[in-house]
C-alpha positions in Angstrom: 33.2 24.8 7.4 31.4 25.0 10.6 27.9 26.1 8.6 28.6 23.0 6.3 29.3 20.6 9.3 25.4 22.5 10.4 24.0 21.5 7.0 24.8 18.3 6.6 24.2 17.3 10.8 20.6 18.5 10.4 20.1 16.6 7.5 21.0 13.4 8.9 19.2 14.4 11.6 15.9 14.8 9.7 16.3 11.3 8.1 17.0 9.8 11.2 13.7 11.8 12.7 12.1 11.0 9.6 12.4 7.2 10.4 11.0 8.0 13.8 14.4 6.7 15.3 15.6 8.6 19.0 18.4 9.7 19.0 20.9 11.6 22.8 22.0 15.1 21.1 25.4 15.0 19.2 27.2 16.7 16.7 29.4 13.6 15.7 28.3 12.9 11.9 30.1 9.6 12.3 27.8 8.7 14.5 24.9 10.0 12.7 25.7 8.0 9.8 26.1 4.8 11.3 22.5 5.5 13.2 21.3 5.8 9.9 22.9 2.7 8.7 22.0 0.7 11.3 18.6 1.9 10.8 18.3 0.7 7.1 18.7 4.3 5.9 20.7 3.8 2.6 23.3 6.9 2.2 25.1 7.6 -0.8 28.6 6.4 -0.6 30.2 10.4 -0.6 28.7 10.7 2.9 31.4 8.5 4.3 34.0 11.6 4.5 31.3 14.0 6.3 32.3 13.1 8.8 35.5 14.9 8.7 33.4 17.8 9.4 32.3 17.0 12.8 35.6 18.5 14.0 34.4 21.7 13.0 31.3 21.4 15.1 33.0 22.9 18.2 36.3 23.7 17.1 35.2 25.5 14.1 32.5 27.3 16.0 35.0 29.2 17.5 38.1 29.8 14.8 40.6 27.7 17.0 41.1 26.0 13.6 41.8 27.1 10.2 38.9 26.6 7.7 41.5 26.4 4.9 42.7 22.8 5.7 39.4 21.1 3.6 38.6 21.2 0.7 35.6 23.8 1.0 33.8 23.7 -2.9 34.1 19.7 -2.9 31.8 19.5 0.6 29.5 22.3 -0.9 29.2 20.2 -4.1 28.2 17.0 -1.9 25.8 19.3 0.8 24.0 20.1 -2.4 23.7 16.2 -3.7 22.8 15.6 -0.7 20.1 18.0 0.3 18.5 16.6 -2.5 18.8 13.2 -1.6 17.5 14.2 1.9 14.4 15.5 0.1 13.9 12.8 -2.1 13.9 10.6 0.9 11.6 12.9 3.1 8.9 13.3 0.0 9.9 17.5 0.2 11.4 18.3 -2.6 
Protein backbone atom coordinates (compact mmCIF):
# COMPACT_ATOMS: atom_id res chain seq x y z
CA UNK A 1 0.00 0.00 0.00
CA UNK A 2 2.74 2.34 0.76
CA UNK A 3 4.18 1.99 -3.21
CA UNK A 4 0.48 2.67 -4.28
CA UNK A 5 0.09 5.84 -1.93
CA UNK A 6 3.93 6.62 -4.00
CA UNK A 7 2.16 6.14 -7.39
CA UNK A 8 -0.56 7.91 -7.17
CA UNK A 9 1.28 11.17 -4.90
CA UNK A 10 3.63 11.54 -7.81
CA UNK A 11 1.08 11.61 -10.24
CA UNK A 12 -0.76 14.33 -8.75
CA UNK A 13 2.16 15.80 -8.27
CA UNK A 14 3.16 15.95 -11.99
CA UNK A 15 -0.26 17.44 -12.90
CA UNK A 16 -0.05 19.88 -10.45
CA UNK A 17 3.80 20.61 -11.83
CA UNK A 18 2.46 20.24 -15.09
CA UNK A 19 0.11 23.31 -14.49
CA UNK A 20 3.11 25.16 -13.27
CA UNK A 21 1.35 25.45 -9.87
CA UNK A 22 3.91 25.55 -6.43
CA UNK A 23 3.30 23.52 -4.22
CA UNK A 24 5.31 23.15 0.18
CA UNK A 25 6.26 19.26 0.11
CA UNK A 26 3.46 16.85 1.33
CA UNK A 27 2.37 13.51 1.14
CA UNK A 28 -1.33 14.30 2.03
CA UNK A 29 -3.32 13.22 -1.29
CA UNK A 30 -6.19 15.05 0.17
CA UNK A 31 -4.48 17.89 -0.18
CA UNK A 32 -3.11 17.24 -3.51
CA UNK A 33 -6.35 16.78 -4.90
CA UNK A 34 -8.02 19.79 -3.73
CA UNK A 35 -4.70 21.74 -5.17
CA UNK A 36 -5.59 20.28 -8.24
CA UNK A 37 -9.21 21.27 -7.94
CA UNK A 38 -8.74 24.43 -7.03
CA UNK A 39 -6.48 24.79 -9.94
CA UNK A 40 -9.08 23.77 -12.65
CA UNK A 41 -7.45 20.33 -12.94
CA UNK A 42 -10.46 18.09 -13.61
CA UNK A 43 -9.97 14.51 -11.77
CA UNK A 44 -11.94 11.68 -12.34
CA UNK A 45 -14.44 11.10 -9.61
CA UNK A 46 -12.49 7.54 -8.25
CA UNK A 47 -9.67 9.84 -7.05
CA UNK A 48 -11.87 11.06 -4.22
CA UNK A 49 -10.97 7.83 -2.01
CA UNK A 50 -7.00 8.15 -2.71
CA UNK A 51 -6.85 9.73 -0.34
CA UNK A 52 -7.29 7.00 2.07
CA UNK A 53 -3.79 6.12 1.07
CA UNK A 54 -2.00 8.99 2.46
CA UNK A 55 -2.03 7.17 5.76
CA UNK A 56 0.26 4.83 4.43
CA UNK A 57 2.67 7.48 3.39
CA UNK A 58 4.51 7.37 6.83
CA UNK A 59 2.82 4.78 8.64
CA UNK A 60 2.94 2.25 5.92
CA UNK A 61 6.57 3.18 5.21
CA UNK A 62 7.43 1.49 8.23
CA UNK A 63 4.81 -1.68 8.73
CA UNK A 64 3.33 -0.06 11.97
CA UNK A 65 0.11 -0.86 10.06
CA UNK A 66 -1.29 -3.78 8.41
CA UNK A 67 -1.56 -3.51 4.55
CA UNK A 68 -4.44 -5.97 4.62
CA UNK A 69 -7.08 -3.49 5.90
CA UNK A 70 -7.67 -1.92 1.99
CA UNK A 71 -8.74 -3.24 -0.52
CA UNK A 72 -5.33 -3.70 -2.50
CA UNK A 73 -6.45 -4.95 -6.39
CA UNK A 74 -9.42 -2.14 -6.40
CA UNK A 75 -6.51 0.85 -5.79
CA UNK A 76 -4.19 -1.03 -8.40
CA UNK A 77 -7.17 -1.09 -10.85
CA UNK A 78 -7.68 2.87 -10.24
CA UNK A 79 -3.52 3.67 -10.23
CA UNK A 80 -3.73 2.12 -13.60
CA UNK A 81 -6.88 4.38 -14.91
CA UNK A 82 -5.26 6.82 -13.64
CA UNK A 83 -1.77 6.74 -14.88
CA UNK A 84 -3.36 6.99 -18.01
CA UNK A 85 -5.36 9.73 -17.29
CA UNK A 86 -2.21 11.52 -15.92
CA UNK A 87 -0.69 10.91 -19.37
CA UNK A 88 -3.37 11.88 -21.37
CA UNK A 89 -3.36 15.12 -19.52
CA UNK A 90 0.53 15.56 -19.68
CA UNK A 91 0.56 14.72 -23.76
CA UNK A 92 2.99 11.40 -22.58
CA UNK A 93 1.30 8.68 -23.26
Amino acid sequence: MFHLQQDIEKMLKAAISHHRIEISRTHDIERLIAICRESGIDLPDYTEHFDDLSFFAVDGRYALIHDDICDAEVFLKESDNFQKFIGDLLGII
